[in-house]
C-alpha positions, -999 to +999 in steps of 0.1 A: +000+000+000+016+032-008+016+060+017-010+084+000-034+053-001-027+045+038-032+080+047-064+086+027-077+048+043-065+068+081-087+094+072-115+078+062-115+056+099-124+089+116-154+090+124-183+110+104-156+111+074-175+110+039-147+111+018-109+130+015-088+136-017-051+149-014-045+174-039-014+191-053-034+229-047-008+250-074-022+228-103-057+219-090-047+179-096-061+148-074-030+126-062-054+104-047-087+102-033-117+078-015-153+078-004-174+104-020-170+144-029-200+166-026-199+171-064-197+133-071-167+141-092-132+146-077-116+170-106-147+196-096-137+187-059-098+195-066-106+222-087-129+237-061-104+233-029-077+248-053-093+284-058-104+280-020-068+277-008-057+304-036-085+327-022-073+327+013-033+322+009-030+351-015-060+373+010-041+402+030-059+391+057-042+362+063-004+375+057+016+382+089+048+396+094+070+361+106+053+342+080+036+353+050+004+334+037+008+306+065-024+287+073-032+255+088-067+246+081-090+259+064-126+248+073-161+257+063-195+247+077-221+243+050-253+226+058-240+194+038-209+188+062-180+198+070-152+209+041-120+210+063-088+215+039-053+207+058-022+221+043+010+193+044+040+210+045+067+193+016+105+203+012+090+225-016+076+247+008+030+243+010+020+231-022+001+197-008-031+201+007-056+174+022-096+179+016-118+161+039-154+162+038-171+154+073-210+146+080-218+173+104-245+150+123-220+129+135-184+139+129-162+163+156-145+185+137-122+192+169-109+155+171-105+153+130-084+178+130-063+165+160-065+133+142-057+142+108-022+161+121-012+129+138-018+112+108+000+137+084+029+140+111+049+120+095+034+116+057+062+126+032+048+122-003+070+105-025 
């Protein structure tokens, strides 16, 4: 099993998760993905998370003065779930970024985000 497919089957064992794509978010292209995507289609769903993450990485809001553009998560409560977006860190600098859609009725979003940095802790894509 390769390590994007063990990650993606991690994510998917938390609880209330509906389905989660890692995407390379500077060309808006799926490296892999499981479950569902609130389109049905996982190009729209990598497309979509790309210009989200553009949106709010190049937003002045977000710039600060010991490290420009740096965000975490990204999340966003619609009333079909949960779109939570978790940037992974690669020696290229933030290109990598992990979508995960969570069922609001019976996912945390607190403990998926606790569990999804344990489980990208040590993820280096290959």
């Amino acid at each position: 099993m390769s390590e994007v497919e063990d990650c993606l089957r991690q994510v998917m064992a938390i609880r209330g998760a509906l389905g989660a794509s890692l995407i390379d978010h500077t060309s808006g292209q799926t490296v892999g993905s499981v479950g569902r995507g609130p389109s049905g289609d996982q190009w729209i769903t990598a497309a979509g998370t790309s210009e989200v993450v553009r949106a709010t990485v190049q937003s002045a809001a977000f710039a600060s003065a010991g490290r420009p553009g740096y965000v975490d998560d990204i999340v966003i409560t619609a009333t079909n779930g949960y779109h939570m977006i978790h940037f992974l860190p690669t020696t290229l600098g933030i290109r990598l970024v992990l979508y995960i859609w969570l069922d609001r009725l019976i996912g945390n979003l607190a403990m998926t985000q606790r569990c999804v940095r344990s489980i990208t802790s040590s993820f280096v894509p290959g």
